[in-house]
DRENTORFI-88061 format. One record per atom (N, C-alpha, C): residue number from 1; atom name; y, z, x. Coordinates in Angstrom, 1 decimal. Example, Ala and Ser with C-alpha at 12.3 -4.5 7.8 and 13.67 -1.06 7.14 Angstrom:
<pts>
@rolum: 1&finu: N&c2: -5.7&c3: 7.8&c1: 13.2
@rolum: 1&finu: CA&c2: -4.5&c3: 7.8&c1: 12.3
@rolum: 1&finu: C&c2: -3.3&c3: 7.8&c1: 13.2
@rolum: 2&finu: N&c2: -2.2&c3: 7.1&c1: 12.8
@rolum: 2&finu: CA&c2: -1.1&c3: 7.1&c1: 13.7
@rolum: 2&finu: C&c2: 0.0&c3: 7.9&c1: 12.9
</pts>
This chain:
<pts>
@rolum: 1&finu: N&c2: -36.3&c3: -88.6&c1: -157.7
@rolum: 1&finu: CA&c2: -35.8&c3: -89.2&c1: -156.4
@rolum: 1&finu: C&c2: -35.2&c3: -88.2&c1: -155.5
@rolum: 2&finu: N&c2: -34.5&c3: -87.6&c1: -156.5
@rolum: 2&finu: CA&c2: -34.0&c3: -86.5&c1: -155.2
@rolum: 2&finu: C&c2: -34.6&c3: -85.3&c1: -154.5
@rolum: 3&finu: N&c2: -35.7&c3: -85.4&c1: -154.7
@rolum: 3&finu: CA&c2: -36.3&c3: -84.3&c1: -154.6
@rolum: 3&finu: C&c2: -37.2&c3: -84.9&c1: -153.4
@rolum: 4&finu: N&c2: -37.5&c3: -85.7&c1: -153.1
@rolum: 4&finu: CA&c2: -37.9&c3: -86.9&c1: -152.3
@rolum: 4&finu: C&c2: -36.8&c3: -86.8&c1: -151.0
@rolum: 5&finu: N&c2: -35.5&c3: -86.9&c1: -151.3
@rolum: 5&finu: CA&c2: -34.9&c3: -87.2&c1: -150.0
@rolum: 5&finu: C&c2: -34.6&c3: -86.0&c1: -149.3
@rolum: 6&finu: N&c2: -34.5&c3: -84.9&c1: -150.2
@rolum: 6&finu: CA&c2: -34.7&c3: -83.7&c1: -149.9
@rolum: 6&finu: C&c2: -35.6&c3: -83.0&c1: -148.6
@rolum: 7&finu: N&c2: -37.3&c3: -83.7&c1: -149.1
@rolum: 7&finu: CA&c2: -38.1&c3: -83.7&c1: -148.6
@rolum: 7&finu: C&c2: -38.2&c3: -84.5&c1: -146.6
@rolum: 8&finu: N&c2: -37.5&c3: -85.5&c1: -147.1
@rolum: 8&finu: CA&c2: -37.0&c3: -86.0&c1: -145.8
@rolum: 8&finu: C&c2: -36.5&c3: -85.8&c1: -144.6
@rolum: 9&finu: N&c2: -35.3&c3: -85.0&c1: -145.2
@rolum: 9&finu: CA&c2: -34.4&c3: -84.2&c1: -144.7
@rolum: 9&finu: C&c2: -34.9&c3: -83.0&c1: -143.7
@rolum: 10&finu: N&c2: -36.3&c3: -82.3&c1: -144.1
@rolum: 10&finu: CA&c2: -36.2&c3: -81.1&c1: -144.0
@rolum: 10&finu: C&c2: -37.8&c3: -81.3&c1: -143.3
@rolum: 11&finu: N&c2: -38.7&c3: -82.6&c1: -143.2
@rolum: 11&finu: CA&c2: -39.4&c3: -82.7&c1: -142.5
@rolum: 11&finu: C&c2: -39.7&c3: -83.0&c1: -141.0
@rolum: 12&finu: N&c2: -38.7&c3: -82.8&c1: -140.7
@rolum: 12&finu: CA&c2: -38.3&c3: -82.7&c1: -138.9
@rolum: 12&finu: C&c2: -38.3&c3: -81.6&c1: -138.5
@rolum: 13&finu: N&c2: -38.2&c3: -80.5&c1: -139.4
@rolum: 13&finu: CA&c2: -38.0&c3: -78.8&c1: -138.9
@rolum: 13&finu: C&c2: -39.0&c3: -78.3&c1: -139.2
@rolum: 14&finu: N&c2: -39.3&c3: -77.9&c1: -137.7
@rolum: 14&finu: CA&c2: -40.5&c3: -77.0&c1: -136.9
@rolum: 14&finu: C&c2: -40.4&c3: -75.6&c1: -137.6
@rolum: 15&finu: N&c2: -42.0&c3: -75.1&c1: -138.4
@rolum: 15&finu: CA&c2: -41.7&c3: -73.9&c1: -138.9
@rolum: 15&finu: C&c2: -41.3&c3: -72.7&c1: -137.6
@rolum: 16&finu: N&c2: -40.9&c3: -71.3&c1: -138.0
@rolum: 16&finu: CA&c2: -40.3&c3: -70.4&c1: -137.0
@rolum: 16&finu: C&c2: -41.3&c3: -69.6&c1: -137.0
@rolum: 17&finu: N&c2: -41.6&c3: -69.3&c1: -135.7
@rolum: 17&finu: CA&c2: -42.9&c3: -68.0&c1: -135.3
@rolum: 17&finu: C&c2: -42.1&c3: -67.1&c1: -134.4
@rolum: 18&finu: N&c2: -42.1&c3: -65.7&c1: -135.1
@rolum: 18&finu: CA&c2: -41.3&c3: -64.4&c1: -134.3
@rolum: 18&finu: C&c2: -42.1&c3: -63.3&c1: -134.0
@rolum: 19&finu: N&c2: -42.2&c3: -63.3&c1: -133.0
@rolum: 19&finu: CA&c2: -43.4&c3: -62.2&c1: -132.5
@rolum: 19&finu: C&c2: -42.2&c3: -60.8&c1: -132.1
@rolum: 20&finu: N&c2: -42.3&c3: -59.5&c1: -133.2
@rolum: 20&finu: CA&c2: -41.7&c3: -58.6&c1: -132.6
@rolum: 20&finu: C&c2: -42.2&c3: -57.5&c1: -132.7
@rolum: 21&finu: N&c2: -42.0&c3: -56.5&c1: -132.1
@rolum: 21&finu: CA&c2: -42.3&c3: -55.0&c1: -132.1
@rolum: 21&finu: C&c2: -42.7&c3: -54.7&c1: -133.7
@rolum: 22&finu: N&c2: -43.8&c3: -53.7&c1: -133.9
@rolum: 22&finu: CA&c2: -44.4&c3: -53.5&c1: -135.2
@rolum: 22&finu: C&c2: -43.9&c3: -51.8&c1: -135.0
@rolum: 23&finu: N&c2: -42.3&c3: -51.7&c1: -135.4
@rolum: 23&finu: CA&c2: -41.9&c3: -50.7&c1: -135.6
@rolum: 23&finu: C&c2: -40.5&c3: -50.2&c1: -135.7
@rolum: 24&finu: N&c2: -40.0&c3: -49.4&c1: -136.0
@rolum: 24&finu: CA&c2: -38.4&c3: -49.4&c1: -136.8
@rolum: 24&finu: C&c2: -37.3&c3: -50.4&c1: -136.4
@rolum: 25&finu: N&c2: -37.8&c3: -50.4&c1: -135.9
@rolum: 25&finu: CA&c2: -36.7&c3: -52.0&c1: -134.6
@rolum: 25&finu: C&c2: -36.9&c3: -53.4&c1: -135.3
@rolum: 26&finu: N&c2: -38.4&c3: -53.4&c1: -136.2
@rolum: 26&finu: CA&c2: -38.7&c3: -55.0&c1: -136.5
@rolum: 26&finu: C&c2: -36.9&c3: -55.5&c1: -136.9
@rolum: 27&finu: N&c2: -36.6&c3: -55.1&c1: -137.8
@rolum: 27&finu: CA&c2: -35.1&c3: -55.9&c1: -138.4
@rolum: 27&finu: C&c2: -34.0&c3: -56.3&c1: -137.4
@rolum: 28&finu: N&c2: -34.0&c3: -55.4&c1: -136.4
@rolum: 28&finu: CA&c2: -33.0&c3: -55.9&c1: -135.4
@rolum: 28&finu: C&c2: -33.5&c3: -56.6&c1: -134.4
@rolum: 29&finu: N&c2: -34.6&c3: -56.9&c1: -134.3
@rolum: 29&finu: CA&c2: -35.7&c3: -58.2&c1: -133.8
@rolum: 29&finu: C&c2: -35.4&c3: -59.1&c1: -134.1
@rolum: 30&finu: N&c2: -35.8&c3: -59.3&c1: -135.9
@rolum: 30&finu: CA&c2: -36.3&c3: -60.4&c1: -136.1
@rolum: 30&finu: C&c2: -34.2&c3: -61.2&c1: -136.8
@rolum: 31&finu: N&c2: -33.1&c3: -60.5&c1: -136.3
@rolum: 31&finu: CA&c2: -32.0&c3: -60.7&c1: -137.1
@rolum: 31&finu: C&c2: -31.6&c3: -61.2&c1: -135.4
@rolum: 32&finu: N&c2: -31.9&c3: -61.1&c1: -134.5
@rolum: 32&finu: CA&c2: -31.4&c3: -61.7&c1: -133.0
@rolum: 32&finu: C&c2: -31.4&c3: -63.3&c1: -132.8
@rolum: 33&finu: N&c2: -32.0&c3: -63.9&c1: -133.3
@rolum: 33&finu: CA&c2: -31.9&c3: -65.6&c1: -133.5
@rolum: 33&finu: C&c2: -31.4&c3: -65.7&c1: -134.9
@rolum: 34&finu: N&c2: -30.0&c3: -65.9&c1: -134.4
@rolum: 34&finu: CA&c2: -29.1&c3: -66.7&c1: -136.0
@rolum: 34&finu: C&c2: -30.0&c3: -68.1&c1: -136.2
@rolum: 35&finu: N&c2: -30.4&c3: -68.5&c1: -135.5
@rolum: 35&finu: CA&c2: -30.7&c3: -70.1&c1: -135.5
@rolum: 35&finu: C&c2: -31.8&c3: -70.2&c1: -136.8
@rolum: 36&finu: N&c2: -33.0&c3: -69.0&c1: -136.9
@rolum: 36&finu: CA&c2: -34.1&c3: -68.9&c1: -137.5
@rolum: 36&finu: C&c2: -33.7&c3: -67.8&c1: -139.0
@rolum: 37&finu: N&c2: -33.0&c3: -67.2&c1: -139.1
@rolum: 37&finu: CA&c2: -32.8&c3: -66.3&c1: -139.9
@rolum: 37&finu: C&c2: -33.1&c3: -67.1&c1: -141.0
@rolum: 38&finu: N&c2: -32.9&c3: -68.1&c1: -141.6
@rolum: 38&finu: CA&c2: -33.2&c3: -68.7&c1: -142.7
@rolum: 38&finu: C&c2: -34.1&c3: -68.6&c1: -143.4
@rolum: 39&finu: N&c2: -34.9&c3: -69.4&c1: -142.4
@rolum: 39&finu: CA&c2: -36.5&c3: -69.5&c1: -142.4
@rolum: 39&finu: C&c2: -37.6&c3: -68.2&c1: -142.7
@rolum: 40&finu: N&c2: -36.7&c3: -66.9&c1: -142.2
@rolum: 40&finu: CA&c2: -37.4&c3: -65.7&c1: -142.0
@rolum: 40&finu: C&c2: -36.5&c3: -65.6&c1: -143.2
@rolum: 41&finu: N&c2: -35.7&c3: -64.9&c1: -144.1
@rolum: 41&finu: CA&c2: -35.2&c3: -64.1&c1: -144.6
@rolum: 41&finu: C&c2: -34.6&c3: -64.9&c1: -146.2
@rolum: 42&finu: N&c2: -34.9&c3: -66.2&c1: -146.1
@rolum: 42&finu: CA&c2: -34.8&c3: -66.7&c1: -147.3
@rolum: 42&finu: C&c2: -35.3&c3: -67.8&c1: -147.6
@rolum: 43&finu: N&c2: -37.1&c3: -67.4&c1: -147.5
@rolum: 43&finu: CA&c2: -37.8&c3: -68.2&c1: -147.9
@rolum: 43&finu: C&c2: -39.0&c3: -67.3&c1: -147.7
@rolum: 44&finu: N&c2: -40.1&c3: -67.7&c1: -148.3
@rolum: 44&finu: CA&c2: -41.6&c3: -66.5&c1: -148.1
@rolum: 44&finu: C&c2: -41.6&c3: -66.9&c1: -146.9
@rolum: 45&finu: N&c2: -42.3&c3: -66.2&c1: -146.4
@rolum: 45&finu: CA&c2: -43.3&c3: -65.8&c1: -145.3
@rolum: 45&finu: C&c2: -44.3&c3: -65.4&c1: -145.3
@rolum: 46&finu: N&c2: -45.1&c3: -66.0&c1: -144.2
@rolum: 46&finu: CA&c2: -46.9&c3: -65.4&c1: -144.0
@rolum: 46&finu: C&c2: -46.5&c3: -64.6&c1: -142.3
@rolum: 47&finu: N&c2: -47.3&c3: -63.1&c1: -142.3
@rolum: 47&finu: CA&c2: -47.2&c3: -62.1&c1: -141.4
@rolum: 47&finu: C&c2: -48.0&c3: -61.4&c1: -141.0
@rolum: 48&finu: N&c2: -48.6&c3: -61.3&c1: -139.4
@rolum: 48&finu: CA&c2: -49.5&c3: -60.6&c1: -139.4
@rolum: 48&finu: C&c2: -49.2&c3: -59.5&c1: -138.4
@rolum: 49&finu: N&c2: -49.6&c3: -58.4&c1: -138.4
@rolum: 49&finu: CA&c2: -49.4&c3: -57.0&c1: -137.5
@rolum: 49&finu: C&c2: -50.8&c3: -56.9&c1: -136.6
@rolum: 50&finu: N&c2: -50.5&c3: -56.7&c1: -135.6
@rolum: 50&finu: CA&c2: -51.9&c3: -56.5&c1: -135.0
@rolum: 50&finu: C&c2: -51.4&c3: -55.5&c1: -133.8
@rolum: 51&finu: N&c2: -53.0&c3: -54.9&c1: -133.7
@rolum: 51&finu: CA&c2: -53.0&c3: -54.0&c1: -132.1
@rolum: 51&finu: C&c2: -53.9&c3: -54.0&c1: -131.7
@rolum: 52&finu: N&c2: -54.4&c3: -54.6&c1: -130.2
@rolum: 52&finu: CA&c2: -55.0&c3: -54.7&c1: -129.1
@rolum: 52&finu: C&c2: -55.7&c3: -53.5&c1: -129.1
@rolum: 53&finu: N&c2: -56.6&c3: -53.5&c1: -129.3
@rolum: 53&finu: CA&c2: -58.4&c3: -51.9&c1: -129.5
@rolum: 53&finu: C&c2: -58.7&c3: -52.0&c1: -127.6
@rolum: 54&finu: N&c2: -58.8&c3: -53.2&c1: -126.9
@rolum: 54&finu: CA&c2: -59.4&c3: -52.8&c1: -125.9
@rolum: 54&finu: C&c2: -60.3&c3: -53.8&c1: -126.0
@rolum: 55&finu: N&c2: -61.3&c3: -53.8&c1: -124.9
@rolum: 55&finu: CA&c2: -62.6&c3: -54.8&c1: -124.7
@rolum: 55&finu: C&c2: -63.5&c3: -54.0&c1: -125.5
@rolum: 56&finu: N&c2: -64.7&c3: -55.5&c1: -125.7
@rolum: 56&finu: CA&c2: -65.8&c3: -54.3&c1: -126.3
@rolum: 56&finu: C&c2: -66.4&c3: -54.1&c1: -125.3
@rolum: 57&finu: N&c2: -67.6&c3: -53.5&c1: -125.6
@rolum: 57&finu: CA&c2: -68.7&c3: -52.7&c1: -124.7
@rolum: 57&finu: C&c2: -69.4&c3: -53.4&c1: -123.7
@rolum: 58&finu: N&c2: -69.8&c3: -55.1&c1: -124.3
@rolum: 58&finu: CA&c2: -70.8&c3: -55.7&c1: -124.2
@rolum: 58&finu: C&c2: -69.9&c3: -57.2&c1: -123.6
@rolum: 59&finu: N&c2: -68.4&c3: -57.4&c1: -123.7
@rolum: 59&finu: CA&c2: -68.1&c3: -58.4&c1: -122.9
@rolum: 59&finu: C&c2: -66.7&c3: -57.9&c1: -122.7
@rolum: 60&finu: N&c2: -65.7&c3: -59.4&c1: -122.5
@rolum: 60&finu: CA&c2: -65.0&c3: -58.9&c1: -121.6
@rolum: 60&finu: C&c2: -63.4&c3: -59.3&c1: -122.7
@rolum: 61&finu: N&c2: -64.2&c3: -59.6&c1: -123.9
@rolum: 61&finu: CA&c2: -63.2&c3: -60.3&c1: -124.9
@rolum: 61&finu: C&c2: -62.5&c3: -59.4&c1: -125.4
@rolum: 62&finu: N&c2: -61.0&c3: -59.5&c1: -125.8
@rolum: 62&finu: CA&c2: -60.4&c3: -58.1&c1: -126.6
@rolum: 62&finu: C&c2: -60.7&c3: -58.0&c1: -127.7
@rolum: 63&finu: N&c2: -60.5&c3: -57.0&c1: -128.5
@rolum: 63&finu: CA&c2: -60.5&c3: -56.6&c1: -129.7
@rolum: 63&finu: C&c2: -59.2&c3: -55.9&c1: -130.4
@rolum: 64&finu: N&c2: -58.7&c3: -56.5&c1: -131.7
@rolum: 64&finu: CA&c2: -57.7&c3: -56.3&c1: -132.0
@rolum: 64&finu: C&c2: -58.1&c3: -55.7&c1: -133.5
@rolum: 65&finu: N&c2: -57.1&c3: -55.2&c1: -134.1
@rolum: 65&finu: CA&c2: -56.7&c3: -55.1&c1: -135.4
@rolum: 65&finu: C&c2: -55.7&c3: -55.9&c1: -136.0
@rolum: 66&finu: N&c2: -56.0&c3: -56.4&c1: -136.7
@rolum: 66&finu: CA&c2: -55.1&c3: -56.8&c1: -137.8
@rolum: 66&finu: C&c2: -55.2&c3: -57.5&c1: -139.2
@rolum: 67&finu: N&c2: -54.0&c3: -57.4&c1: -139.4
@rolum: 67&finu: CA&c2: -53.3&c3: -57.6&c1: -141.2
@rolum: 67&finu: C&c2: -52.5&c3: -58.7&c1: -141.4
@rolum: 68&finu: N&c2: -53.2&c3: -59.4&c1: -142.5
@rolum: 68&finu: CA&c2: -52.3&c3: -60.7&c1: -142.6
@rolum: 68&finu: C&c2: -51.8&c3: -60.2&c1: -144.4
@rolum: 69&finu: N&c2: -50.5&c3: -60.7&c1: -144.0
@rolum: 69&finu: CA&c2: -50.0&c3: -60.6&c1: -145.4
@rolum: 69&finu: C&c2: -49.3&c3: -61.9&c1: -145.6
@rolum: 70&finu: N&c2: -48.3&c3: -61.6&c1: -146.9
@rolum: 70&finu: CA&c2: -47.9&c3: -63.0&c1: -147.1
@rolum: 70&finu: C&c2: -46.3&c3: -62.3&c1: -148.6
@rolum: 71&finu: N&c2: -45.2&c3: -62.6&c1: -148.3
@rolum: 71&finu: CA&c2: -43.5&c3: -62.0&c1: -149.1
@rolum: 71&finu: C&c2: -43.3&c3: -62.8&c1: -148.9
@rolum: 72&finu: N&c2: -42.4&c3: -62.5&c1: -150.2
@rolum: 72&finu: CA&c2: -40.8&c3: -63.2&c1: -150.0
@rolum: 72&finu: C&c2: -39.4&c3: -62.4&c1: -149.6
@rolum: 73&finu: N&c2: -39.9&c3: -61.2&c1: -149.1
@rolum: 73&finu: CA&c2: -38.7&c3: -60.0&c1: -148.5
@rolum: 73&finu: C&c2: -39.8&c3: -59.8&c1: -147.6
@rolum: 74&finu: N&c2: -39.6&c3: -60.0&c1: -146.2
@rolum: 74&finu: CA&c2: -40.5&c3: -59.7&c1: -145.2
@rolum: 74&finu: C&c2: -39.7&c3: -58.1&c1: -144.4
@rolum: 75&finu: N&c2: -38.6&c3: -58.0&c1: -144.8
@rolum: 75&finu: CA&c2: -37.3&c3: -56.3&c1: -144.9
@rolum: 75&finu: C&c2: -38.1&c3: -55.6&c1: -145.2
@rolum: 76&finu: N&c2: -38.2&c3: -55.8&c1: -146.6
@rolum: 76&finu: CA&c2: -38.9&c3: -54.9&c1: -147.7
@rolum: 76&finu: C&c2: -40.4&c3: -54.6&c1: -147.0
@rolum: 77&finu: N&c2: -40.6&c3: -55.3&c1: -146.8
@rolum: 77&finu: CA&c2: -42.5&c3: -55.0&c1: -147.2
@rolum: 77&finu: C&c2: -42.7&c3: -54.6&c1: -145.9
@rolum: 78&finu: N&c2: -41.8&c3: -55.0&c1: -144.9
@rolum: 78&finu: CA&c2: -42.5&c3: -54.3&c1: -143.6
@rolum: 78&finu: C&c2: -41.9&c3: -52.7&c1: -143.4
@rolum: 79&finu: N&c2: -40.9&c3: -52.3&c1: -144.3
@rolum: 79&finu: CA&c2: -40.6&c3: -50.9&c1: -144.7
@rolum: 79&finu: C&c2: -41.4&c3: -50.3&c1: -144.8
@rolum: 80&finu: N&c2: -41.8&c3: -50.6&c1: -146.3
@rolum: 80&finu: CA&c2: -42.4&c3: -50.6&c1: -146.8
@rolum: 80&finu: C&c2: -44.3&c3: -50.2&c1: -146.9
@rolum: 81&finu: N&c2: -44.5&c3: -51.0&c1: -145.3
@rolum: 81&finu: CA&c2: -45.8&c3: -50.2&c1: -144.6
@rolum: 81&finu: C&c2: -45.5&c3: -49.5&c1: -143.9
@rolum: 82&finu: N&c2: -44.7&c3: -49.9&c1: -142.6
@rolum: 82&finu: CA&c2: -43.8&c3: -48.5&c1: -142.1
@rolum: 82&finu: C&c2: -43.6&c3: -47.4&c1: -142.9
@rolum: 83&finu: N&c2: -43.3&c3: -46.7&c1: -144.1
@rolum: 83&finu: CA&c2: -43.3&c3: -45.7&c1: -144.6
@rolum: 83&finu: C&c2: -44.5&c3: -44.8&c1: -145.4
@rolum: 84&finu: N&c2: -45.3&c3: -46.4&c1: -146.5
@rolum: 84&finu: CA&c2: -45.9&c3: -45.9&c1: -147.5
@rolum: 84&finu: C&c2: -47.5&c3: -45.8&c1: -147.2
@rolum: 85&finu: N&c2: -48.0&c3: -47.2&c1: -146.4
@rolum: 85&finu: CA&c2: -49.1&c3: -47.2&c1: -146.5
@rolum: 85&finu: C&c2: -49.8&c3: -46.6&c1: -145.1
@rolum: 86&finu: N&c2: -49.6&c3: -46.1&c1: -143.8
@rolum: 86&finu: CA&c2: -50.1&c3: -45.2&c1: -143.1
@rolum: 86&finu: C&c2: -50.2&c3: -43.7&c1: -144.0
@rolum: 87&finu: N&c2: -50.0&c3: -43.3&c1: -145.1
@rolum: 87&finu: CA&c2: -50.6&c3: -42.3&c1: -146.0
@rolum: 87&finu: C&c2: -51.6&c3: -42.6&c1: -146.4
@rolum: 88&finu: N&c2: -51.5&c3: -43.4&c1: -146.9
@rolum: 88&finu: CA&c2: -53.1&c3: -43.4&c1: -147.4
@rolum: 88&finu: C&c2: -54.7&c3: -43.9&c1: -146.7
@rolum: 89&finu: N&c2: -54.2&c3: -44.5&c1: -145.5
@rolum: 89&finu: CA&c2: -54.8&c3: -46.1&c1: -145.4
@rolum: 89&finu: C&c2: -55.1&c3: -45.5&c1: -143.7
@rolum: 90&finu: N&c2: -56.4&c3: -45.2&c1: -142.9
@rolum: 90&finu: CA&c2: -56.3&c3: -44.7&c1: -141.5
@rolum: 90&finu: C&c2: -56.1&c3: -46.0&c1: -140.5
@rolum: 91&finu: N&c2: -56.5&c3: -47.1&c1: -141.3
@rolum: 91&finu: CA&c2: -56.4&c3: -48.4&c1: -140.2
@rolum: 91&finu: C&c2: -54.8&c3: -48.7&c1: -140.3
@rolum: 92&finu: N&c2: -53.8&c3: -48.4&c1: -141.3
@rolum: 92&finu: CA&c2: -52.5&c3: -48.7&c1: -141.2
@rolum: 92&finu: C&c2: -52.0&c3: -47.4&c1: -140.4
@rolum: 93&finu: N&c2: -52.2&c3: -46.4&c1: -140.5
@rolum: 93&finu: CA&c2: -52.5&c3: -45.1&c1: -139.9
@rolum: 93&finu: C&c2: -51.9&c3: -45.4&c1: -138.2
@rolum: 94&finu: N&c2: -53.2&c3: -46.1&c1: -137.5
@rolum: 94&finu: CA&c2: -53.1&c3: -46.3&c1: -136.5
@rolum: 94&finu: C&c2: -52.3&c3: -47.5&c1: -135.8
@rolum: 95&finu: N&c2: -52.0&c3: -48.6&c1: -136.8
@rolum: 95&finu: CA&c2: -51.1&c3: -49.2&c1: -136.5
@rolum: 95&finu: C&c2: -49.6&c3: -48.8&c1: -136.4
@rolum: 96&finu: N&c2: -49.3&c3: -48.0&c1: -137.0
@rolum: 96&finu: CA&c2: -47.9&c3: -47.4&c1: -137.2
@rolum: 96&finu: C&c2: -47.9&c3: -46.5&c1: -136.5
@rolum: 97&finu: N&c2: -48.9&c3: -45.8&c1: -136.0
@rolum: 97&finu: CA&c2: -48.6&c3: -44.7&c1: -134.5
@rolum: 97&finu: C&c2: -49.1&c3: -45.8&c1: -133.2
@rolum: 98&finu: N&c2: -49.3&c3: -47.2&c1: -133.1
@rolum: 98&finu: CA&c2: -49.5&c3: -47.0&c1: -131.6
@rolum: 98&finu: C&c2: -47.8&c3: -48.1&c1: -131.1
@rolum: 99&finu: N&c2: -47.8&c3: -47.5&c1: -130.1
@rolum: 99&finu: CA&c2: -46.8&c3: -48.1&c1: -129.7
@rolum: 99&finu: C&c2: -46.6&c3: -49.7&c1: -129.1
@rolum: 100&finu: N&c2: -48.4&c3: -50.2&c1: -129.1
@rolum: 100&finu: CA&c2: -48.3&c3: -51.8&c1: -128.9
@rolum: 100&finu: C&c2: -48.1&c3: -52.9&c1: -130.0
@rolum: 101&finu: N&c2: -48.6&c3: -51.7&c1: -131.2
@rolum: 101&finu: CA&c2: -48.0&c3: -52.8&c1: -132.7
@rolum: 101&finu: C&c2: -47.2&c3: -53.9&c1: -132.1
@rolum: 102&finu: N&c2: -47.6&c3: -55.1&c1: -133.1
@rolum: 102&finu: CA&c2: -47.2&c3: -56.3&c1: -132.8
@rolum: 102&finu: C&c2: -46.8&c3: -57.4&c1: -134.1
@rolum: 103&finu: N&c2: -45.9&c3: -57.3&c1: -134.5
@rolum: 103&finu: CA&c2: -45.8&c3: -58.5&c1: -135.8
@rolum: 103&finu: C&c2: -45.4&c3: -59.7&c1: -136.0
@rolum: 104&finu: N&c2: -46.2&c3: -60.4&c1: -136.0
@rolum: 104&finu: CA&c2: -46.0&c3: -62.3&c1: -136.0
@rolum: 104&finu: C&c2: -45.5&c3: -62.2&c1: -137.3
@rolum: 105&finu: N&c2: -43.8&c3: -62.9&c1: -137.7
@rolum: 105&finu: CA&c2: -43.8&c3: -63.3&c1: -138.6
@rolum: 105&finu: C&c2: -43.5&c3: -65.0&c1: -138.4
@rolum: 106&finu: N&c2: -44.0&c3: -66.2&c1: -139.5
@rolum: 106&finu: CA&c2: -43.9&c3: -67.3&c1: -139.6
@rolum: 106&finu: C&c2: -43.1&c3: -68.1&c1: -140.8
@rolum: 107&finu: N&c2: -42.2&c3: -68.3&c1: -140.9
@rolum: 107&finu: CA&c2: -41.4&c3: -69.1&c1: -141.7
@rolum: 107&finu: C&c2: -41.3&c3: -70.1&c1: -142.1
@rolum: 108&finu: N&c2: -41.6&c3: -71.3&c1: -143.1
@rolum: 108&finu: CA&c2: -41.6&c3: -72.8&c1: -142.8
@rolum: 108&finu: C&c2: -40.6&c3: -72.8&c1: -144.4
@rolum: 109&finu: N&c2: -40.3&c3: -74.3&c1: -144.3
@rolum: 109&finu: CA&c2: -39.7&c3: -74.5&c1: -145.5
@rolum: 109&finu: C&c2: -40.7&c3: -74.9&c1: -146.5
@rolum: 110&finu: N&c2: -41.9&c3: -75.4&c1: -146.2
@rolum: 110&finu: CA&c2: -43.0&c3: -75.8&c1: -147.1
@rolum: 110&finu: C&c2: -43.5&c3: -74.9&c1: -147.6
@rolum: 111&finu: N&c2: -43.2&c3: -73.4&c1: -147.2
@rolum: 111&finu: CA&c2: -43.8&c3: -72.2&c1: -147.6
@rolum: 111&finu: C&c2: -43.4&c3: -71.9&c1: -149.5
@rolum: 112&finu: N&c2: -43.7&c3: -71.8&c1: -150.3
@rolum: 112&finu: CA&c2: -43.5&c3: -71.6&c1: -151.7
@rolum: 112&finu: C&c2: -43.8&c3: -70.2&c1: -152.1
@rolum: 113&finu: N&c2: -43.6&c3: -69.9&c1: -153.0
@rolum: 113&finu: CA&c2: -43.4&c3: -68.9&c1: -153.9
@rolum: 113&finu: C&c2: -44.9&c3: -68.4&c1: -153.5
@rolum: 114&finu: N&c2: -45.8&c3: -69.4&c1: -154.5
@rolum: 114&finu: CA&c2: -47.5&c3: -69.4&c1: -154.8
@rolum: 114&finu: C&c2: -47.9&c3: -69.5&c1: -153.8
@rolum: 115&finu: N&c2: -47.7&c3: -69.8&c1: -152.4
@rolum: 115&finu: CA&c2: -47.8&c3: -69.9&c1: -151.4
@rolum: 115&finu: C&c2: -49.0&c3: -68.5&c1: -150.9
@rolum: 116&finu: N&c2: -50.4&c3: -69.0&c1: -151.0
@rolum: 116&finu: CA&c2: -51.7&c3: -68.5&c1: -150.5
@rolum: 116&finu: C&c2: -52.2&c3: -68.6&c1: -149.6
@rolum: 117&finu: N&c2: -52.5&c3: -67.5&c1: -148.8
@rolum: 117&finu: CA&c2: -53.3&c3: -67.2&c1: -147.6
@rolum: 117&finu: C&c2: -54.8&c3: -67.6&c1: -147.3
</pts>
């Protein structure tokens, strides 16, 4: 039963979507709304990084890059590409040098551990 009223409680709250800069700054970004820190910083999260390529050739639609991931330290792991994986990787490469990087991260309380993309 109590796990039930629990549930109650916490079904009125709108998951949190934070669109910030995809670069050393993300943390002092995403730490500027006390209101959401919760949601972001102690509970998983699903996140995606992306960068605007330009139109294609043949219309007028843009073209992006991006990475969806999915933590439970969204600190960590965005370090964590910030440092490790533009070494190995040229498409992370290019996200970590352009200056319009972009990272959606999304918070809910329904979000779980096993929580799959």
């Amino acid at each position: 039963m109590r796990y039930n009223k629990i549930e109650e409680n916490i079904g009125d709250i709108e998951p949190v979507v934070e669109i910030v800069p995809y670069n050393t700054g993300y943390n002092v970004s995403l730490h500027r709304d006390m209101q959401n820190r919760e949601l972001i910083f102690e509970y998983p999260t699903v996140y995606l990084i992306y960068d605007k390529l330009g139109s294609g050739r043949s219309s007028n639609d843009p073209k992006f890059k991006v990475y969806v991931g999915e933590t439970n330290d969204i600190s960590r792991r965005t370090r964590q590409h910030l440092k490790d994986t533009g070494k190995s990787r040229m498409d992370w490469k290019a996200l970590n040098e352009s200056h319009n990087s972009q990272m959606i991260v999304i918070g809910d309380y329904y979000f779980k551990a096993d929580c799959k993309i």
